[in-house]
N, C-alpha and C positions, 0 to 999 in steps of 0.2 A: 086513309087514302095514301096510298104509295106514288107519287109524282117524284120522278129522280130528274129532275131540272138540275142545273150547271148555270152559272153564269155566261154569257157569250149563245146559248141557246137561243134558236130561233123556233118562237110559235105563233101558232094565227090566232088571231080575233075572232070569236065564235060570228060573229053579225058581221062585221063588214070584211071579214078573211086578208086582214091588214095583215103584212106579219110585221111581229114586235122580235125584239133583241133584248134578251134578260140582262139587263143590265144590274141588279140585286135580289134577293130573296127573302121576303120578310118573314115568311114561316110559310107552311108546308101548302098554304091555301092563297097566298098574296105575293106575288112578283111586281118587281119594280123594272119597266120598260121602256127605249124609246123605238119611234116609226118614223118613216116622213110621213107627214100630211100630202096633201094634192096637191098644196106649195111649194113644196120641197124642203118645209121648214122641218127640224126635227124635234119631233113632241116626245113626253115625256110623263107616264104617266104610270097610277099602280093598278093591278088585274086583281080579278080574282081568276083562280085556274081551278079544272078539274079534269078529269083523266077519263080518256074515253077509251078504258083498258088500253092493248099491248101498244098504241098507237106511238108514236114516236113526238106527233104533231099534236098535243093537247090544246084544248080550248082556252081560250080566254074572255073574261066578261070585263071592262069599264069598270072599275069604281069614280076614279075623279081622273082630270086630269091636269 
């Protein structure tokens, strides 16, 4: 799987189409992110990604947050 993430990248949430802010990268399948919530507060949490080919805006799934 080819995903050329950058830190400071922005992608959405596959389920709730949040966008997150790549704030780390932990290997080629795990990004560490934060969003605001509906609060305003800002969360902080890790993804799993995947690549929906040439797309710019790859998915992201929840692991914890």
């Amino acid at each position: 799987m080819d995903i050329n993430f950058k830190v400071g990248d922005k992608v959405k949430h596959r389920k709730s189409q949040t966008e997150i802010t790549i704030t780390n990268i932990e290997s080629e399948s795990i990004i560490v992110g934060e969003f605001i919530d509906q609060y305003g507060a800002i969360v902080v949490g890790r993804f799993y990604t995947d690549s929906l080919g040439p797309t710019k805006l790859p998915t992201a799934e929840i692991i914890d947050v």
